[in-house]
C-alpha positions in Angstrom: -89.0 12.9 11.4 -86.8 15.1 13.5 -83.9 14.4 15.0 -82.4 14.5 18.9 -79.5 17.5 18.4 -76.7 16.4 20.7 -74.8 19.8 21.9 -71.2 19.0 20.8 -69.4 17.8 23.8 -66.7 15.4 24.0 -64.9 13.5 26.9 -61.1 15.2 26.1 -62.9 18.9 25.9 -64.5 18.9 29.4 -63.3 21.6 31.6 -63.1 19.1 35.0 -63.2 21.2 37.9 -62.4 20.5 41.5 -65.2 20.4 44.2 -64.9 19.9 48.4 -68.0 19.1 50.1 -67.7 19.2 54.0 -69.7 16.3 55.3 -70.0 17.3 58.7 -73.6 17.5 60.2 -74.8 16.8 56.6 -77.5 14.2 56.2 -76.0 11.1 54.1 -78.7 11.0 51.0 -78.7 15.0 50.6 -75.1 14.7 50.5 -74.6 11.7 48.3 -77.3 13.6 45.7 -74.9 16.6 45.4 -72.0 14.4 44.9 -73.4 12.4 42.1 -74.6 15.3 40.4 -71.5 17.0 40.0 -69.6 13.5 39.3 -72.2 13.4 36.2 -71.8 16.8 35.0 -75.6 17.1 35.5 -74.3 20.6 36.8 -73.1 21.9 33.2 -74.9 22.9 30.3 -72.9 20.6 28.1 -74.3 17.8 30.0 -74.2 14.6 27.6 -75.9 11.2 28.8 -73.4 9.5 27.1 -70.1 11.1 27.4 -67.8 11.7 31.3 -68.2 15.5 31.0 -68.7 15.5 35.3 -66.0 17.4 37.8 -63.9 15.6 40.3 -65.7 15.3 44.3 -63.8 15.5 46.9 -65.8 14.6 50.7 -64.2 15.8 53.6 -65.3 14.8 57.3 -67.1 11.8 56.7 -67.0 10.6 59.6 -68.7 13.1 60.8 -72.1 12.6 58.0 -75.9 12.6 59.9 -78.2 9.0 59.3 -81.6 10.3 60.4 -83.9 8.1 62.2 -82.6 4.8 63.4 -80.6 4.4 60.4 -77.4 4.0 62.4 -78.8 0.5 64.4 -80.8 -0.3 61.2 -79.1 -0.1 57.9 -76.8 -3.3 57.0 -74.2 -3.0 54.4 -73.3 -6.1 52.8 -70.5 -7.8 50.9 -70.1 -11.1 49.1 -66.6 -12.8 48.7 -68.5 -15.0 46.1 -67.7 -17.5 47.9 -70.5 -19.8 49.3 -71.5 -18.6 53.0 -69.1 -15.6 51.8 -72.1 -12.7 53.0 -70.6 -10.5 55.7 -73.1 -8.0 56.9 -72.3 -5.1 59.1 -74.9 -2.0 61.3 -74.2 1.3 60.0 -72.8 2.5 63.3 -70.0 -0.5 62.8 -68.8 0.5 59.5 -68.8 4.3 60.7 -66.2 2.9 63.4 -64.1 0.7 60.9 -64.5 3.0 58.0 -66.5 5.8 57.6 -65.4 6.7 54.0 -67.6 3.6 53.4 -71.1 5.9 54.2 -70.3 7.8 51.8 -69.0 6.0 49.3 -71.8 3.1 49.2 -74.4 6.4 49.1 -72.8 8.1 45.8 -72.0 4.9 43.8 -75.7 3.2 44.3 -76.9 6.9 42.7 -74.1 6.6 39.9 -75.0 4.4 36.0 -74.3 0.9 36.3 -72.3 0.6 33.7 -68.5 1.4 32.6 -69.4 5.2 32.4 -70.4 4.9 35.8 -67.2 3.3 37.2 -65.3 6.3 35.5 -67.2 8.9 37.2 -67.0 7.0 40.6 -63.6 7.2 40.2 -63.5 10.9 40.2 -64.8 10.4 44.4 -62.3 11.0 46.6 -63.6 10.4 50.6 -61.9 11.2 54.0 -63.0 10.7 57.4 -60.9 13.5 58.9 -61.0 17.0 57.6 -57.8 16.8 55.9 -57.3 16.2 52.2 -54.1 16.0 49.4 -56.0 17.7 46.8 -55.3 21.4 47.7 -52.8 21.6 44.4 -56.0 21.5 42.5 -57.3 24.5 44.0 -61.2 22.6 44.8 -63.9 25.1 45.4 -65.6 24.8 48.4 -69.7 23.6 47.7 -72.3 23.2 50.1 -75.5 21.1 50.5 -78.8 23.2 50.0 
């Protein structure tokens, strides 16, 4: 029987790259795809299942991400202090006004593995609600939603 080749990639050789997606007027899902693509390194041909070969996000302006329909009055984000009665729920448009990194955040790490790979990419997300970001030492290209 043959045998799955496996390109020869490791976790200490990936060449991470910066990325800035600008989250204004973009709609949340379209957005959040793009973002956990590149966290995966679904963008590279060295692409391993198995292995952290993805490039670091950063999301700028998301406050300013599009929920189409009536998304805004409709969607409920929840959280459990696992305590009993612990379930807080919140409408989309209040967690916009609290924290709108939130949007995004929720969106790109419900698309990421469940699983300790996953928690390392996610931690390659970096959000902000304002257009401004710390990151400009690392040179991030600029990438936009098709």
């Amino acid at each position: 029987m043959g045998s799955t080749f496996i390109p020869a990639a490791n976790a200490t050789a990936a060449d991470r790259h910066w990325h800035v997606i600008d989250a204004e007027g973009q709609v949340l899902g379209r957005l959040a795809t793009l973002t956990a693509r590149l966290l995966q390194g679904k963008h590279k041909a060295r692409y391993t299942p198995f292995l952290d070969v993805g490039d670091h996000v950063v999301v700028v302006n998301a406050a300013k991400v599009k929920l189409t329909g009536r998304k805004e009055d409709q969607k409920i984000y929840r959280q459990h202090s696992g305590y009993e009665g612990g379930l807080r729920e919140q409408r989309a448009r209040l967690v916009r006004q609290r924290k709108p990194e939130r949007l995004v955040e929720d969106a790109v790490h419900g698309m990421l593995p469940k699983t300790k790979l996953g928690e390392a990419m996610y931690r390659k997300l970096k959000v902000y609600a304002g257009p401004d970001h710390p990151h400009a030492a690392q040179k991030p290209v600029k990438r936009e939603v098709a």
